[in-house]
HTML snippet that shows the backbone in 3Dmol.js (N, CA, C, O; Angstrom):
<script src="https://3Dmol.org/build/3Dmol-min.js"></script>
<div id="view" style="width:600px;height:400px;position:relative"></div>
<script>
const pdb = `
ATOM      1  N   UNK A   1      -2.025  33.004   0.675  1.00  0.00           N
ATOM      2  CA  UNK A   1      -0.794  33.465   0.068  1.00  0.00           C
ATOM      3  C   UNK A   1      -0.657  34.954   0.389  1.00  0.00           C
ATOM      4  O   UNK A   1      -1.554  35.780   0.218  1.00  0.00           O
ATOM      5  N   UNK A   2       0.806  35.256   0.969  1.00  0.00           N
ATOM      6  CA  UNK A   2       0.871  36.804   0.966  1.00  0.00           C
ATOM      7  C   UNK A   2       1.102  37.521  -0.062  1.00  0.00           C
ATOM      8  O   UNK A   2       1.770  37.160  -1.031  1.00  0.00           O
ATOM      9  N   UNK A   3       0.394  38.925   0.126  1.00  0.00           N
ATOM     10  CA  UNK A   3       0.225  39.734  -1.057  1.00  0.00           C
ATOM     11  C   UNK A   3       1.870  39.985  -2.004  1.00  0.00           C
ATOM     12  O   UNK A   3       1.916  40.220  -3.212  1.00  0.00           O
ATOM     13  N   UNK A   4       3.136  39.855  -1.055  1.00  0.00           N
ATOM     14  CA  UNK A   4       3.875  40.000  -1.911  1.00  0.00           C
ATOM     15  C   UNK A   4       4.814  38.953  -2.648  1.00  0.00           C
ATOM     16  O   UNK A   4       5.842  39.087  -3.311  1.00  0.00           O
ATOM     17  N   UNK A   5       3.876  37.601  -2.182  1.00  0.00           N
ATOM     18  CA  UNK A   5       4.219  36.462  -3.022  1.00  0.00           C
ATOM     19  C   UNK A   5       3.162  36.128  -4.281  1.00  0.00           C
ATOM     20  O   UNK A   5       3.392  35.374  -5.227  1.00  0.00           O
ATOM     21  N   UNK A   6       2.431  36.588  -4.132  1.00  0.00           N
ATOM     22  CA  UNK A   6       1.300  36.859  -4.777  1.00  0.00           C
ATOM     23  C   UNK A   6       1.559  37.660  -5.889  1.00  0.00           C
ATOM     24  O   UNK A   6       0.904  37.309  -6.870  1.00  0.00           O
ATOM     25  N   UNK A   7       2.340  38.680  -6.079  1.00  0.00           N
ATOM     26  CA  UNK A   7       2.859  40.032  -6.711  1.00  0.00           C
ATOM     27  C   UNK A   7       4.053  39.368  -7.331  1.00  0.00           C
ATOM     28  O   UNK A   7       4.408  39.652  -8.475  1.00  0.00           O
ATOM     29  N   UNK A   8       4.701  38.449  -6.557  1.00  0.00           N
ATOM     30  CA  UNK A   8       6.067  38.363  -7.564  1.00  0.00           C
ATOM     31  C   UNK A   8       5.425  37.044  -8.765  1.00  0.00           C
ATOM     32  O   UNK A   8       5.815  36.958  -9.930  1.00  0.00           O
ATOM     33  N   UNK A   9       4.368  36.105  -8.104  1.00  0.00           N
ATOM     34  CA  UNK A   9       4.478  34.786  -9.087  1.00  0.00           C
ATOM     35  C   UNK A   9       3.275  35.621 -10.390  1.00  0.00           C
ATOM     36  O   UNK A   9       3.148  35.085 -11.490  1.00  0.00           O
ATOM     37  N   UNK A  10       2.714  36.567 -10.141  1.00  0.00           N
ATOM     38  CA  UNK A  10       1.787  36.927 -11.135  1.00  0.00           C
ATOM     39  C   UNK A  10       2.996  37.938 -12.208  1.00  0.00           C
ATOM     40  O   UNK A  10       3.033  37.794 -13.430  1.00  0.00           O
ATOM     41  N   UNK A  11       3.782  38.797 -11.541  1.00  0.00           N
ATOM     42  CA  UNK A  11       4.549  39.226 -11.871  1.00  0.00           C
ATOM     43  C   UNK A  11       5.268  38.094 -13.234  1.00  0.00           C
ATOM     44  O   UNK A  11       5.250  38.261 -14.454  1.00  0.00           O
ATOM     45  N   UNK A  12       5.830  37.002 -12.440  1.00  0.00           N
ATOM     46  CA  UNK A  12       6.898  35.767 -13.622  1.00  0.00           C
ATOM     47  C   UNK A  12       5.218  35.570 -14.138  1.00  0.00           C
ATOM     48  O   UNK A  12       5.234  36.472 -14.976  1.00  0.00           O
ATOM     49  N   UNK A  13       4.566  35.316 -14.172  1.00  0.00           N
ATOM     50  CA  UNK A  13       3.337  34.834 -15.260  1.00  0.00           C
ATOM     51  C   UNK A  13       2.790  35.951 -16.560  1.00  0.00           C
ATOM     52  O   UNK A  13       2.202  35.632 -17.593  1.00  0.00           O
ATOM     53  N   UNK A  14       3.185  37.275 -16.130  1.00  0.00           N
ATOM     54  CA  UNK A  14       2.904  37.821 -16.666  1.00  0.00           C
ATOM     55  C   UNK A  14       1.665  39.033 -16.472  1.00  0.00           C
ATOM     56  O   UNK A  14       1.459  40.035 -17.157  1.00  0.00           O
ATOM     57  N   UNK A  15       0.898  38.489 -15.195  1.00  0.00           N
ATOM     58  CA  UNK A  15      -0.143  39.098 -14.554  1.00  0.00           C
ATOM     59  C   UNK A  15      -0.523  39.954 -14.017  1.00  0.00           C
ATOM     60  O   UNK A  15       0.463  40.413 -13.442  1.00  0.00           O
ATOM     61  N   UNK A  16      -1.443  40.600 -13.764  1.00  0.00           N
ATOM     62  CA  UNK A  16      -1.858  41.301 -12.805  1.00  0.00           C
ATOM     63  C   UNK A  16      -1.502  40.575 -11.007  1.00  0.00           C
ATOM     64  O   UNK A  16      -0.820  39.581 -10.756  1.00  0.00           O
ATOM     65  N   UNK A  17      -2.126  41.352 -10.158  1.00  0.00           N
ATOM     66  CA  UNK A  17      -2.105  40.419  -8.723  1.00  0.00           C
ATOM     67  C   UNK A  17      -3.860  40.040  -8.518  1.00  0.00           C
ATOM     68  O   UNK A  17      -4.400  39.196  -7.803  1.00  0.00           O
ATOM     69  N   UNK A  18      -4.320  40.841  -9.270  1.00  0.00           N
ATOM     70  CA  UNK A  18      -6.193  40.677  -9.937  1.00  0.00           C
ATOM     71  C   UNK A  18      -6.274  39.267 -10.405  1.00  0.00           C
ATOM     72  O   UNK A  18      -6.672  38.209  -9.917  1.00  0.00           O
ATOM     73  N   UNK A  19      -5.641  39.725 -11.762  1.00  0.00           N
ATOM     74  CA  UNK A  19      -5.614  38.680 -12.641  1.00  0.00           C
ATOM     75  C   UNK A  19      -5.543  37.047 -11.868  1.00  0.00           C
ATOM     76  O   UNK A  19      -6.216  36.024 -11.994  1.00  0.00           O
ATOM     77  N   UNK A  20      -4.458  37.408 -11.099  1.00  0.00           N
ATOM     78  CA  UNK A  20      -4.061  35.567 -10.202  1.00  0.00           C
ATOM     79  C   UNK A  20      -4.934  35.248  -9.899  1.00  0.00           C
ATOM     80  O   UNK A  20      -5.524  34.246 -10.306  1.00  0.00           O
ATOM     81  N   UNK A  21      -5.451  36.368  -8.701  1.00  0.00           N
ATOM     82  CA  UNK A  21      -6.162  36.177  -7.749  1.00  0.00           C
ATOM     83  C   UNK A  21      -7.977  35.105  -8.578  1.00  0.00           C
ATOM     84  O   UNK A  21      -8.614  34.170  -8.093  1.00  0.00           O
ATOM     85  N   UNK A  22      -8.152  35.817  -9.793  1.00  0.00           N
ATOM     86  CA  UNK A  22      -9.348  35.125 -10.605  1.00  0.00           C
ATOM     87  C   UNK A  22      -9.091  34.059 -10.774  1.00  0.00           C
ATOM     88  O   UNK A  22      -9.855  33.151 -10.444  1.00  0.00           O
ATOM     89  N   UNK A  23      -7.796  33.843 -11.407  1.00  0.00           N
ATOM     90  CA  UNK A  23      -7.570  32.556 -12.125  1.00  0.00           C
ATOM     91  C   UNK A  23      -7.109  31.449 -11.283  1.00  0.00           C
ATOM     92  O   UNK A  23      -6.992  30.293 -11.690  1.00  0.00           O
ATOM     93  N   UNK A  24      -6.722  32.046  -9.497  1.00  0.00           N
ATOM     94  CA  UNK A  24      -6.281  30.531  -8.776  1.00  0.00           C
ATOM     95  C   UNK A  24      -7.214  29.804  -9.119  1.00  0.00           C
ATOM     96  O   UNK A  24      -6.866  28.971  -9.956  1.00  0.00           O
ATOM     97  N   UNK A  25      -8.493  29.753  -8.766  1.00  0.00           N
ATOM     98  CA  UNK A  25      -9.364  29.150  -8.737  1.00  0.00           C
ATOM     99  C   UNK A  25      -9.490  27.371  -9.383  1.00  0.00           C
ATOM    100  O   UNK A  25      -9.853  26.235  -9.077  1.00  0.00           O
ATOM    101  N   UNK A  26      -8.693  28.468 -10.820  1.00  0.00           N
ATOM    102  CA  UNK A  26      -8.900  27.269 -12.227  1.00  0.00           C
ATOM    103  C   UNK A  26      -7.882  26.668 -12.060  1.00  0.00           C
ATOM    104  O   UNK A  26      -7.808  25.577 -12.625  1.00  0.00           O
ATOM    105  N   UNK A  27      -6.830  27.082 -11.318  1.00  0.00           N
ATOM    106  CA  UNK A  27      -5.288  26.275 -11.518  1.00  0.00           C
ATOM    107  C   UNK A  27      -4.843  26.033 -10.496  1.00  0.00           C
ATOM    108  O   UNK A  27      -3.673  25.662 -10.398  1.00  0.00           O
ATOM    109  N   UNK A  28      -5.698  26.183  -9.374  1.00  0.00           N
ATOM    110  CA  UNK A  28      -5.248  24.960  -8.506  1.00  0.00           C
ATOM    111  C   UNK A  28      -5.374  23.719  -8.734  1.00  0.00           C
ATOM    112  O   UNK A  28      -4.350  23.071  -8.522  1.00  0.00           O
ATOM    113  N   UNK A  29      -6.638  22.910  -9.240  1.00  0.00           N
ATOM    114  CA  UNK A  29      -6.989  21.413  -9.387  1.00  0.00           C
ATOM    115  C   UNK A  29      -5.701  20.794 -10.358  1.00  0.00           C
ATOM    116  O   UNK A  29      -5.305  19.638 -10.208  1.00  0.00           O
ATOM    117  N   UNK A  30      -5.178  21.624 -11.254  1.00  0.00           N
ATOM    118  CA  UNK A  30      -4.388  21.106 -12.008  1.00  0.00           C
ATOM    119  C   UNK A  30      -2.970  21.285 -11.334  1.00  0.00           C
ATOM    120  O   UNK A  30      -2.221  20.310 -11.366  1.00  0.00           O
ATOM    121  N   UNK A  31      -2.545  22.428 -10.737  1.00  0.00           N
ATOM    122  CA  UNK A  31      -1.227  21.911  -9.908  1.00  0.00           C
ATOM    123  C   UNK A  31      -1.832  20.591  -8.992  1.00  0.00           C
ATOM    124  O   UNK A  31      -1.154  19.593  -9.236  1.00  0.00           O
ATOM    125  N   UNK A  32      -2.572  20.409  -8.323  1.00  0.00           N
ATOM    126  CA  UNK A  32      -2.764  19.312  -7.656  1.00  0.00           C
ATOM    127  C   UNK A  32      -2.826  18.183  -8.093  1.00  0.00           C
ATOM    128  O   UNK A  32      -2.428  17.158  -7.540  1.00  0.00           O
ATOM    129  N   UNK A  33      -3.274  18.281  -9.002  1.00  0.00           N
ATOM    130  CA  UNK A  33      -2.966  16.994 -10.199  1.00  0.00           C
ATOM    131  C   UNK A  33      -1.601  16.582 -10.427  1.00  0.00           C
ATOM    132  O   UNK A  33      -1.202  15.419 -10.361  1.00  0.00           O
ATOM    133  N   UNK A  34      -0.890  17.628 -10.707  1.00  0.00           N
ATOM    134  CA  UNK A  34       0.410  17.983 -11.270  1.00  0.00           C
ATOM    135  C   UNK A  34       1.280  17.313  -9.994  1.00  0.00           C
ATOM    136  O   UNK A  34       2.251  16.637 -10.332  1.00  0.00           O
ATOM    137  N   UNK A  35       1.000  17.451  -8.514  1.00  0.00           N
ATOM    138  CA  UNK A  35       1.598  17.486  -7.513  1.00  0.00           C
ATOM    139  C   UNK A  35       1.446  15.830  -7.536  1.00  0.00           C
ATOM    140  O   UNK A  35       2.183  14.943  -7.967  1.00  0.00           O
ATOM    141  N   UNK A  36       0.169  15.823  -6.884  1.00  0.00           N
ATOM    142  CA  UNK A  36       0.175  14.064  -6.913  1.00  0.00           C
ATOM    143  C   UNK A  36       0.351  13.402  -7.965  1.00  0.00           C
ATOM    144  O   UNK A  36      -0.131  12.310  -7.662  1.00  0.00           O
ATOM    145  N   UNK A  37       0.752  13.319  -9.098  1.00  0.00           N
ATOM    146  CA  UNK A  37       1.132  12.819 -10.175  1.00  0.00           C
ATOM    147  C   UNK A  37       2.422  12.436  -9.713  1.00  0.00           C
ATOM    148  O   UNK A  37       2.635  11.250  -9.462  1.00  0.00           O
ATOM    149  N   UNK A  38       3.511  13.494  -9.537  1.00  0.00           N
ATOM    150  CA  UNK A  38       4.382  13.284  -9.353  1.00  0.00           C
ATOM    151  C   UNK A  38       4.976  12.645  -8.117  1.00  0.00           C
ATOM    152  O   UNK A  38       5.984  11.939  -8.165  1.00  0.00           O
ATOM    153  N   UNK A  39       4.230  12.955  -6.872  1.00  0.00           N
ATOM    154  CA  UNK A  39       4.772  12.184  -5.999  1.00  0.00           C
ATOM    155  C   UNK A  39       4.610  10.686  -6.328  1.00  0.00           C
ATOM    156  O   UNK A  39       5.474   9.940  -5.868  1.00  0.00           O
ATOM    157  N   UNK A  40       3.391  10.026  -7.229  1.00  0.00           N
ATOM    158  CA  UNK A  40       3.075   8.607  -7.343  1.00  0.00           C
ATOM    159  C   UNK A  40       4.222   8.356  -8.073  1.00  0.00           C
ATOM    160  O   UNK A  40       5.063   7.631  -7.542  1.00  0.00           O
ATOM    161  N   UNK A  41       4.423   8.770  -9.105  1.00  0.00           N
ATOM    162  CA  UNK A  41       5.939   8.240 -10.140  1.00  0.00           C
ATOM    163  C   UNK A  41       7.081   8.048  -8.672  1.00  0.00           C
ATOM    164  O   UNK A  41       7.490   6.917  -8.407  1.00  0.00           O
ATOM    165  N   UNK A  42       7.586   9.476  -7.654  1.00  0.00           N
ATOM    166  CA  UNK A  42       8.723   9.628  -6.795  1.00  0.00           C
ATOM    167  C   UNK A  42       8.345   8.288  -6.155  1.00  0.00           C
ATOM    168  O   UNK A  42       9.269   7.477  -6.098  1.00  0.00           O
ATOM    169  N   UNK A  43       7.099   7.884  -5.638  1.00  0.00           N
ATOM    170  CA  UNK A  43       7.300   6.563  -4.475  1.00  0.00           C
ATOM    171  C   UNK A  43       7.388   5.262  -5.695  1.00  0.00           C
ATOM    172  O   UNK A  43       7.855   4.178  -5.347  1.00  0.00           O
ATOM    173  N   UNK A  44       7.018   5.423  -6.789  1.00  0.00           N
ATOM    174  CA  UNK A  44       6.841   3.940  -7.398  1.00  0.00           C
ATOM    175  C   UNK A  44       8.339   3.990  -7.818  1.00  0.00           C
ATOM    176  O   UNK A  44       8.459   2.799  -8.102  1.00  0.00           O
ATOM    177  N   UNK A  45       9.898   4.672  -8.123  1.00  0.00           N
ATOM    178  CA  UNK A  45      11.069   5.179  -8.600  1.00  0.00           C
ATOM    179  C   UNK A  45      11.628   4.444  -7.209  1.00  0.00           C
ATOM    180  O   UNK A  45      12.483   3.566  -7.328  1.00  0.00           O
ATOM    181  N   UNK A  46      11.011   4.909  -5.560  1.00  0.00           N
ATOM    182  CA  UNK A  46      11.765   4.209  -4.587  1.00  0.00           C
ATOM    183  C   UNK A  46      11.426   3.015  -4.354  1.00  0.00           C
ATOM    184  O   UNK A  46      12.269   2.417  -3.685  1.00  0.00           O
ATOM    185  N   UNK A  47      10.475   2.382  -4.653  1.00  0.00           N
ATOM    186  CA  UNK A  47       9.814   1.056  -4.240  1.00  0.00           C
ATOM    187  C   UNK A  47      10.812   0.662  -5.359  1.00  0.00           C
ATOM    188  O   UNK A  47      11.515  -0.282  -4.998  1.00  0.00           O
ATOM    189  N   UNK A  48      11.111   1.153  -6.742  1.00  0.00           N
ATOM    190  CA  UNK A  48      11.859  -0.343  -7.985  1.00  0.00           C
ATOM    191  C   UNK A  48      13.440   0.061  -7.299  1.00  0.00           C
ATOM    192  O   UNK A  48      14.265  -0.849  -7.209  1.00  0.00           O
ATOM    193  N   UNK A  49      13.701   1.073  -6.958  1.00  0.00           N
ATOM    194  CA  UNK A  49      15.796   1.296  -6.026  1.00  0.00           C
ATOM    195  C   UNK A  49      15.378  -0.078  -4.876  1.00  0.00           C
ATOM    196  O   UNK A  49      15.914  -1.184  -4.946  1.00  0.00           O
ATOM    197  N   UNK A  50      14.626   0.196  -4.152  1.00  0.00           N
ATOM    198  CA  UNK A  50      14.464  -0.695  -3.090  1.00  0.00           C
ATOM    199  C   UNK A  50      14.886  -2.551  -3.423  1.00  0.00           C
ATOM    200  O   UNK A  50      15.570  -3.395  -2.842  1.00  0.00           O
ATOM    201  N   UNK A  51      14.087  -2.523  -4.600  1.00  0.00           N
ATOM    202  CA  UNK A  51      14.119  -3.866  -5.123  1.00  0.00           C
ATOM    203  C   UNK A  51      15.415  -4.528  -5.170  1.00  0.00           C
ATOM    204  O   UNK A  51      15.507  -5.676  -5.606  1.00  0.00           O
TER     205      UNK A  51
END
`;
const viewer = $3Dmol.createViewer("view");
viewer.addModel(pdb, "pdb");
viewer.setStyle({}, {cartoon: {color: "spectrum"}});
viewer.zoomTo();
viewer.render();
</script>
């Protein structure tokens, strides 16, 4: 991630660009969670339109 995307999303969080930088760590697994969660609901939503 570039430093000044980095600066604006810590910025809306409330953060340091420090601060992020510690805490990606912990909050990636859960956006990823978050991510594939949702794509499984988006394909199981086109498989029941399909029907």
């Amino acid at each position: 991630m570039d430093e000044r995307r980095l600066t604006s999303i810590a910025a809306e969080l409330g953060l340091s660009p420090d601060e992020l930088r510690e805490l990606r760590p912990q909050l990636t697994p859960g956006v990823d969670e978050a991510v594939v969660g949702g794509l499984i609901r988006f394909e199981d939503a086109l498989f029941e339109l399909s029907q």
